[in-house]
KOLPA-41657 format. One record per residue: residue in three letters; x, z negated, y of N, C-alpha, C in turn. Coordinates in steps of 0.05 Angstrom, whole numbers, padded with zeros to 5 digits, always signed. Each point is the difference from the previous one (the first is absolute). Layout:
// KOLPA-41657
alaXZYXZYXZY ...
***
This chain:
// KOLPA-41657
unk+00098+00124-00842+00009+00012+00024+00030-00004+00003 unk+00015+00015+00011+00035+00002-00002+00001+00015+00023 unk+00026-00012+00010+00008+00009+00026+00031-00003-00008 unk+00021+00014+00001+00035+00000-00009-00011-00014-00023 unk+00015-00019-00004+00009-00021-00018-00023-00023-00005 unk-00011+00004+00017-00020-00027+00000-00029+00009-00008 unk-00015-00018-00017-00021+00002-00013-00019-00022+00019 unk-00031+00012+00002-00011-00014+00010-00025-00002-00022 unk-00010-00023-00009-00030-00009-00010-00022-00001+00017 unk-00021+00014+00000-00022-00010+00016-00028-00006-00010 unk-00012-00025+00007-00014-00006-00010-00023+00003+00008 unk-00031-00011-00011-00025+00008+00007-00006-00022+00037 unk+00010-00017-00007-00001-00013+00026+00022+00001+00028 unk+00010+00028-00010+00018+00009+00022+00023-00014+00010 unk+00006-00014-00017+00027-00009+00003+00020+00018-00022 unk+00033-00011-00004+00017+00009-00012+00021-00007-00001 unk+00018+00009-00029+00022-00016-00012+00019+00028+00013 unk+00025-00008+00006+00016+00014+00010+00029-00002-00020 unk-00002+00018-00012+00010+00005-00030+00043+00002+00015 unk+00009-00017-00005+00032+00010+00007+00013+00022-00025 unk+00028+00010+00008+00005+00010-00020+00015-00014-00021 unk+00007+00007-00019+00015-00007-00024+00030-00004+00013 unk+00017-00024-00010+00025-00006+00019+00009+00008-00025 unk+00029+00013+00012+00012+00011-00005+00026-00032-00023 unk+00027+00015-00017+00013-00012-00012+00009-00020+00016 unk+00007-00006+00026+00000-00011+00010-00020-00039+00001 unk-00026+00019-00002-00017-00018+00000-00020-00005+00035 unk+00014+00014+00019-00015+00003+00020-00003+00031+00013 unk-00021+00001+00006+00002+00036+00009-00023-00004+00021 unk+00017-00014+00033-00018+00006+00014-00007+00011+00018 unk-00024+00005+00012-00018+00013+00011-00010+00006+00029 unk+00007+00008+00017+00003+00001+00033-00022-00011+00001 unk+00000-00007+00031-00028-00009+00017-00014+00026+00008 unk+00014+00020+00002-00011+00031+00013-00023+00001-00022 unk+00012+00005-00032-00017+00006-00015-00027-00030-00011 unk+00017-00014+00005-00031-00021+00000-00022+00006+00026 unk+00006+00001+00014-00011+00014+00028-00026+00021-00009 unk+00021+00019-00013-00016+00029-00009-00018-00006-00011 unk+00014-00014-00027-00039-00003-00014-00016-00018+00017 unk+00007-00024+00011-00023-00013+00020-00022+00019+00012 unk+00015+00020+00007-00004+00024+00022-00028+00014-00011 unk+00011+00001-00033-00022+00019-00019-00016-00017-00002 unk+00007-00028-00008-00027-00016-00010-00014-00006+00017 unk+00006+00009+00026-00017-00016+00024-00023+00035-00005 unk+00008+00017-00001-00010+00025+00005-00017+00000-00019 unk+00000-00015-00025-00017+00006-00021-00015-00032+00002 unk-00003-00007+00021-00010-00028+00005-00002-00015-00014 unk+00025-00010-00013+00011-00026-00004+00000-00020+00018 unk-00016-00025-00013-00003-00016+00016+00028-00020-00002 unk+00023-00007-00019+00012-00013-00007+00019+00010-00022 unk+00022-00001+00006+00021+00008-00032+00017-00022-00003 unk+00014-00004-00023+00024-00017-00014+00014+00018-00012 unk+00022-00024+00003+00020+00017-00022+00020-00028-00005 unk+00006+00005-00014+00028-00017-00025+00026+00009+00010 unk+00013-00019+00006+00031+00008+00002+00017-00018-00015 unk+00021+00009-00006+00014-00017-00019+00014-00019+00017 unk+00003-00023-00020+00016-00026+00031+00027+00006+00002 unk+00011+00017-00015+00030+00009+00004-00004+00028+00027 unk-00009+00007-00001-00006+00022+00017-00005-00014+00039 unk+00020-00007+00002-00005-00013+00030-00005+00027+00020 unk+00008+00017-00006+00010+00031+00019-00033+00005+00002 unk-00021+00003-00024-00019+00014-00005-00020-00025+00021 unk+00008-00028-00003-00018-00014+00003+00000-00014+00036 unk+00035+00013+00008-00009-00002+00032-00018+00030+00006 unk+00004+00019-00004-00019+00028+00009-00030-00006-00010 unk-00002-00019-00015-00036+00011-00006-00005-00025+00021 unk+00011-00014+00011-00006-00023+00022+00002+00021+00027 unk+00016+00016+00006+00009+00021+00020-00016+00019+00005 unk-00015+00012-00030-00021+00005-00006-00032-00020+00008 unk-00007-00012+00007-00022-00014+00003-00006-00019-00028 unk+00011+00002-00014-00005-00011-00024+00002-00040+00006 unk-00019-00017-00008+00015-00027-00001-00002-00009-00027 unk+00017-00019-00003+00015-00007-00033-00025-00037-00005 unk-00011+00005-00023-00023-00022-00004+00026-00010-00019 unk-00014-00011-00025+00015-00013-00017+00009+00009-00024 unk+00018-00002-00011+00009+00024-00019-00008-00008-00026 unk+00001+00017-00016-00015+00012-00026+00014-00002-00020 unk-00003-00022-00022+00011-00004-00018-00012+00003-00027 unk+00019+00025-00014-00020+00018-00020+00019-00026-00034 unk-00021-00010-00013+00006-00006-00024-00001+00014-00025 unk+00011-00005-00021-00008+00016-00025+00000-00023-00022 unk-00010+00005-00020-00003-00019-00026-00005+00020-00027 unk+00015-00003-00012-00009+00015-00030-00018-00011-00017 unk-00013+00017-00010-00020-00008-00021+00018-00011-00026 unk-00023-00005-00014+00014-00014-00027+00000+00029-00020 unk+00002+00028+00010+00013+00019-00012+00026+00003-00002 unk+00003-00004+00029+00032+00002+00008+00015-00030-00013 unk-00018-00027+00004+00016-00018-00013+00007-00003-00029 unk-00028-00003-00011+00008+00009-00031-00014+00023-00019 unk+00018+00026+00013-00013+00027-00008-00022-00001-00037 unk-00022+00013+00003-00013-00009-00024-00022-00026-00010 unk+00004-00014+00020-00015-00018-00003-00026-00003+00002 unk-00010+00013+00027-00029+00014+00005-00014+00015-00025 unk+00019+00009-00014-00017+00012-00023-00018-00012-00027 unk+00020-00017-00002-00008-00020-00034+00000-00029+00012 unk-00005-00005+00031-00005-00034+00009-00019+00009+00027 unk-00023+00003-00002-00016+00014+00021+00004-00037+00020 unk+00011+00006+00032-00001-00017+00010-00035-00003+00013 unk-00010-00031-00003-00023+00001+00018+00002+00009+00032 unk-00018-00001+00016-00006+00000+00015+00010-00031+00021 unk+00008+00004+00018+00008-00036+00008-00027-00002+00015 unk-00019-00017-00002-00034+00000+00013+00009-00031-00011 unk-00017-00007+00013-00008-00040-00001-00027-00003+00002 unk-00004-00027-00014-00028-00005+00019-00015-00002+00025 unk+00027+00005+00012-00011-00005+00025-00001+00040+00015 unk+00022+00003-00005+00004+00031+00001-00006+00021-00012 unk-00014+00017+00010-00010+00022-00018+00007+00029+00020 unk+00000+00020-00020+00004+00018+00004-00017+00033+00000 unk-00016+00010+00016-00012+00027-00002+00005+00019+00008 unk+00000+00030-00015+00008+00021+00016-00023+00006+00021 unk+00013+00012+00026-00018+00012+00019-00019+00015-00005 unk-00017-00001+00013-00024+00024-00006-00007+00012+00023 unk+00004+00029+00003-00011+00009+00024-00026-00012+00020 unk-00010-00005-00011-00033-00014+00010+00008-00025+00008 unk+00029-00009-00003+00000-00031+00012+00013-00006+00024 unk-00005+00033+00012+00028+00002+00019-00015-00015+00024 unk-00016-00002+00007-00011-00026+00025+00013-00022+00003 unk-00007-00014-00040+00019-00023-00003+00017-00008-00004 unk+00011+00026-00004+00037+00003+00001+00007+00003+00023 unk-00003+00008+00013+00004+00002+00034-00003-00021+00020 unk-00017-00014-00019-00009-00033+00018+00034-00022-00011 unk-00004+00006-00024+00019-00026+00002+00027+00010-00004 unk+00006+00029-00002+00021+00006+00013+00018-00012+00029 unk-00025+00002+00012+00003-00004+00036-00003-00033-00006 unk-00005-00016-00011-00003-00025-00002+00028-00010-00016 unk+00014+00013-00014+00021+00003-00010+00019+00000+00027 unk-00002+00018+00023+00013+00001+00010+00010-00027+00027 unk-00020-00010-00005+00001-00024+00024+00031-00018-00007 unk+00006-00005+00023+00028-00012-00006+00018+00002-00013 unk-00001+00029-00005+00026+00008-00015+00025-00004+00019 unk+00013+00006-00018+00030-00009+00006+00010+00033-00004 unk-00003+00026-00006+00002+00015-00006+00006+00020+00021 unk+00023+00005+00026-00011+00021+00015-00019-00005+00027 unk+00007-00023+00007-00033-00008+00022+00007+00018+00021 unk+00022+00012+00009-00007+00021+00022-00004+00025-00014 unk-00006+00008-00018-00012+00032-00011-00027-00012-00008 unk-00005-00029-00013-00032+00002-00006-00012+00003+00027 unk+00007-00022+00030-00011+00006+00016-00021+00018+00021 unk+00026+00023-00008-00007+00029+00005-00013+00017-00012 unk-00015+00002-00022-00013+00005-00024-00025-00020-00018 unk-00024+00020+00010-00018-00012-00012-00001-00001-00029 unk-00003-00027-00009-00002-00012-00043-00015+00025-00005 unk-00021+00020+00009-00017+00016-00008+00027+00024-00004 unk+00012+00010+00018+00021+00020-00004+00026-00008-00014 unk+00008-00027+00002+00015+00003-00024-00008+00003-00036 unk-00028-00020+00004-00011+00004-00033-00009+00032+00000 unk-00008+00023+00019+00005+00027-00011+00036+00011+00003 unk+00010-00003+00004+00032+00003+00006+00010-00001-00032 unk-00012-00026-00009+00011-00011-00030-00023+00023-00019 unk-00013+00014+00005-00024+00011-00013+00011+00028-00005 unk+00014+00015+00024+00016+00015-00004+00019+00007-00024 unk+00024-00029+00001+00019-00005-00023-00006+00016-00029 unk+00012+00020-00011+00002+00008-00023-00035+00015-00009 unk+00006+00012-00018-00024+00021-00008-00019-00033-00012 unk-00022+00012-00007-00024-00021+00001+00007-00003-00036 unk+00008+00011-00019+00003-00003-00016+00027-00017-00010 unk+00020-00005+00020+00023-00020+00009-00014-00030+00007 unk-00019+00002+00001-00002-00030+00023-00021-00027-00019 unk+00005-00016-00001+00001-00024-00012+00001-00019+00021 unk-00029+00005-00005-00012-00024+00021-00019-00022-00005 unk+00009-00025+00006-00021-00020-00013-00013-00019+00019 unk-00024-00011-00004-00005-00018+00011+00004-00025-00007 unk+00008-00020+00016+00012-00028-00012-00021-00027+00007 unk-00006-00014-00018-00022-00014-00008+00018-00023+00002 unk-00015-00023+00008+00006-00032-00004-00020-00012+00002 unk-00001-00015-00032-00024-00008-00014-00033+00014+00016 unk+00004+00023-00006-00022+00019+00004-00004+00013+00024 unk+00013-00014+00027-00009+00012+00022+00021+00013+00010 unk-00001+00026+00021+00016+00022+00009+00025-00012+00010 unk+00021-00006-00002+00022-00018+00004+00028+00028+00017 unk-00001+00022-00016+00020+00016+00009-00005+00024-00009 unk+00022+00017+00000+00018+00032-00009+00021+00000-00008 unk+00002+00010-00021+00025+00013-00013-00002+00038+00001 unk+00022+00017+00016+00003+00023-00001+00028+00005-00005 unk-00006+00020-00024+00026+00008-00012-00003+00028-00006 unk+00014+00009+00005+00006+00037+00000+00019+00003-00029 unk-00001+00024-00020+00017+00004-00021+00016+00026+00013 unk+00031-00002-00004+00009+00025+00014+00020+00003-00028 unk-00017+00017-00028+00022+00012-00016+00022+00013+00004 unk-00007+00015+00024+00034+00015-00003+00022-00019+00002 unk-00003-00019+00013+00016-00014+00002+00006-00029-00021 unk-00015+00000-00013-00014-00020-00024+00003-00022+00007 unk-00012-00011+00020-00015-00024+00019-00019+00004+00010 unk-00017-00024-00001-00019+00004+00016+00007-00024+00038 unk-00020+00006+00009+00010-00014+00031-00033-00010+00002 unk+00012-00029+00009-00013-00022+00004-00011-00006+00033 unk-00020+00018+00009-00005+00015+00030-00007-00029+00010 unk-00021-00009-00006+00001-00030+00014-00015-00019-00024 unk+00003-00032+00014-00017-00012-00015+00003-00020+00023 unk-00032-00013-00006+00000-00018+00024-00025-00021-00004 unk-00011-00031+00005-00011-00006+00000-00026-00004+00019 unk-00019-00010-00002-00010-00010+00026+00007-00034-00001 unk-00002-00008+00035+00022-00034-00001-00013-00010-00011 unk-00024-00003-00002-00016-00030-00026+00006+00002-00022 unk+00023+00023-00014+00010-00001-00024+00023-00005-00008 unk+00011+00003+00028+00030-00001-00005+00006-00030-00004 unk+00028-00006-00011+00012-00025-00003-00020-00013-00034 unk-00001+00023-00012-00017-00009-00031+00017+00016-00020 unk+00027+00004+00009+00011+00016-00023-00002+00032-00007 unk-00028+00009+00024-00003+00022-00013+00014+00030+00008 unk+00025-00011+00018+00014+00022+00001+00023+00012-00024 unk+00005-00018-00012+00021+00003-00022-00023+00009-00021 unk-00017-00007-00003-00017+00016-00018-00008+00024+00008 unk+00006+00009+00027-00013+00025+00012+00030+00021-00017 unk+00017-00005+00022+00033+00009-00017+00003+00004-00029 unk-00008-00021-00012+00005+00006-00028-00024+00018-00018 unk-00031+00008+00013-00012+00013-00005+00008+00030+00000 unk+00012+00006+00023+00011+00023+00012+00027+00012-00023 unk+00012-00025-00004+00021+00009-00029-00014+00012-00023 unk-00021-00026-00005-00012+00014-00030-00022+00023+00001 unk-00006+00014+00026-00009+00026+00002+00025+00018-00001 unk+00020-00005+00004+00020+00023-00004+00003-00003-00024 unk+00007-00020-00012+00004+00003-00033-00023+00014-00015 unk-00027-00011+00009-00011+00015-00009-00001+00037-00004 unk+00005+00003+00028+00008+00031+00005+00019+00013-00009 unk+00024-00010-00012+00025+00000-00010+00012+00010+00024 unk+00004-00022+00018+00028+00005+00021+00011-00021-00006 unk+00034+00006+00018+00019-00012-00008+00003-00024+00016 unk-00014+00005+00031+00013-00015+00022-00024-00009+00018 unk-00010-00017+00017-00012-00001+00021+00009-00001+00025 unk+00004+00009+00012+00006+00000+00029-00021-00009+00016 unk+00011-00018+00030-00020-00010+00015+00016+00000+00023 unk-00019-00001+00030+00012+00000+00026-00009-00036+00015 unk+00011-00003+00008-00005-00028+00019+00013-00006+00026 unk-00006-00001+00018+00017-00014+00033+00020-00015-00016 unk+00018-00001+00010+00029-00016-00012+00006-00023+00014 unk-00030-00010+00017-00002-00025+00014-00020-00018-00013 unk-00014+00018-00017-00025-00013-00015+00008-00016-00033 unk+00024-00022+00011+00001-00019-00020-00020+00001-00014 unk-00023-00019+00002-00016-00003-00027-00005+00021-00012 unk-00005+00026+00011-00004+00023-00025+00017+00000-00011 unk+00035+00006+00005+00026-00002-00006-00009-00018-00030 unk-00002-00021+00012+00004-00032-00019-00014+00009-00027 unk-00029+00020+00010-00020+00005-00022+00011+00021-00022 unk+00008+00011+00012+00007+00041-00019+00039-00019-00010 unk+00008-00011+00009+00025-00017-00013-00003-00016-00023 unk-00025-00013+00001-00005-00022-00025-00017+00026-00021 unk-00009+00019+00007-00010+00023-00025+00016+00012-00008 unk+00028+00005+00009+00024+00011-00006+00016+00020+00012 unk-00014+00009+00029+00009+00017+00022+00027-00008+00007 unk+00006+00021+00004+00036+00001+00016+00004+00017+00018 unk+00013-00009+00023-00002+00020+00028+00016+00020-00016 unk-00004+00035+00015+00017+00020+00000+00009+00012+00023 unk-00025+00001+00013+00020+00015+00027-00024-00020+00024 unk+00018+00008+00028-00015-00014+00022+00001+00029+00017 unk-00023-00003+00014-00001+00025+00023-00011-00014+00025 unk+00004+00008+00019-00002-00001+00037-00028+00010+00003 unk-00029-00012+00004-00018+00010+00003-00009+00004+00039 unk+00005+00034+00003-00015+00004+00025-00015+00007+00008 unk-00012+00005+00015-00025+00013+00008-00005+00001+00025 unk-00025+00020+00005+00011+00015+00031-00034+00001+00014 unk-00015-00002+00007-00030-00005+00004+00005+00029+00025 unk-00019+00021-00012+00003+00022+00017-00015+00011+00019 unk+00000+00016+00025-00024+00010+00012-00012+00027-00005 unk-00020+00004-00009-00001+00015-00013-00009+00024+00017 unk-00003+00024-00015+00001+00023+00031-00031+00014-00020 unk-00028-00011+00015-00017+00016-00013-00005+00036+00006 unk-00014+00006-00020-00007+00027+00003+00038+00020-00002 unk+00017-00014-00005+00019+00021+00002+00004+00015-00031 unk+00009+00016+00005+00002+00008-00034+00033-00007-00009 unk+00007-00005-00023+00029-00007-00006+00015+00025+00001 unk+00028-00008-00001+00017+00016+00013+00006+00024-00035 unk+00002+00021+00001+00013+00017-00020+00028-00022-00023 unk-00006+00011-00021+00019-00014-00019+00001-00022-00012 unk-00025-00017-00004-00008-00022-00015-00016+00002-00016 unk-00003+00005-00021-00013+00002-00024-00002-00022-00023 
***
């Protein structure tokens, strides 16, 4: 959906990402409160229950209007990247097949459609006390964000596993492949708490590498709250390095039933 400059995502649980535009040589290109307004306007019409959007932390201009706008600012978004051992030592993947990093204690399965109950369970058990975002999980049921992440990339993109400790349902690993760009993106990973503090987040991270290698990408990218030290601490010791930070907002909307949306969003 597009309105001027601005792109909107909408998802099955009626929320939405509120796409800014591309900044200009400068590096900031921003964006009135009128036109954040507008699309509110649309997404309320097409009953949107909730939208976000990213702003850059240099962009102060963009980020008093989406407050002017109704928007309030949670905790900001700090995207990492890490190269595979393509990019470190091009060739190597070929004639030194790396294993898999799995332990005895850690194991690793791909998803199976039929497990989506129990992927859904300890997803949301995953989510307890995160450190991740607590005013957007609040507002959003674990059931709508684990379809939100279900969305992410065509079904033949997605690399999804279930994560085992010493045999019983322990976590998720979800990772999306995005060739055009030759990375794949590391959508979440998360434990449930009776697992955590066993090491098995750095094994989660470094799983997520050797599925890109396996795929032949170059890079992994990942998102995290830029308040959420210990994840920080985790995706740092696997070999992550911050690239960019963004302003995470979001706007909780009223929605206008039965109306139909306005002409010009497609």
């Amino acid at each position: 959906m597009m309105a001027g400059d601005l792109v909107c995502r909408i998802y099955a649980d009626r929320t939405a990402e509120l796409i800014l535009p591309a900044c200009d040589a400068t590096g900031v290109q921003s964006v009135p409160s009128a036109q954040l307004r507008r699309a509110c306007d649309e997404l309320m019409l097409r009953e949107i229950r909730q939208v976000t959007t990213y702003v850059p932390v240099e962009d102060a201009e963009t980020q008093s209007n989406a407050i002017a706008a109704g928007f309030r600012r949670t905790h900001d978004l700090l995207v990492l990247t890490c190269a595979t051992e393509i990019e470190q030592s091009p060739g190597i993947h070929a004639s030194q097949p790396v294993p898999a990093p799995e332990t005895e204690d850690w194991r690793f399965r791909p998803y199976a459609r039929g497990e989506q109950t129990a992927m859904e369970s300890v997803f949301s058990r995953t989510l307890i006390n995160s450190l991740d975002f607590p005013q957007l999980r609040n507002t959003v049921a674990a059931s709508d964000v684990f379809a939100r992440f279900s969305e992410a990339g065509a079904t033949g993109s997605r690399w999804w596993y279930v994560v085992e400790y010493r045999g019983a349902l322990a976590g998720c690993l979800l990772i999306t492949d995005h060739p055009d760009r030759d990375r794949c993106e590391l959508l979440y990973m998360g434990l449930a708490p009776e697992y955590r503090g066993r090491g098995g987040g750095q094994v989660l991270a470094k799983y997520a590498l050797w599925t890109a290698l396996q795929i032949g990408r170059r890079a992994v990218i990942a998102g995290v709250d830029a308040e959420n030290d210990p994840a920080i601490a985790v995706y740092a010791a696997a070999g992550f390095d911050p690239s960019v930070r963004r302003c995470v907002f979001f706007r909780e909307l009223a929605t206008a039933v039965g109306v139909s949306p306005c002409p010009g969003w497609d």
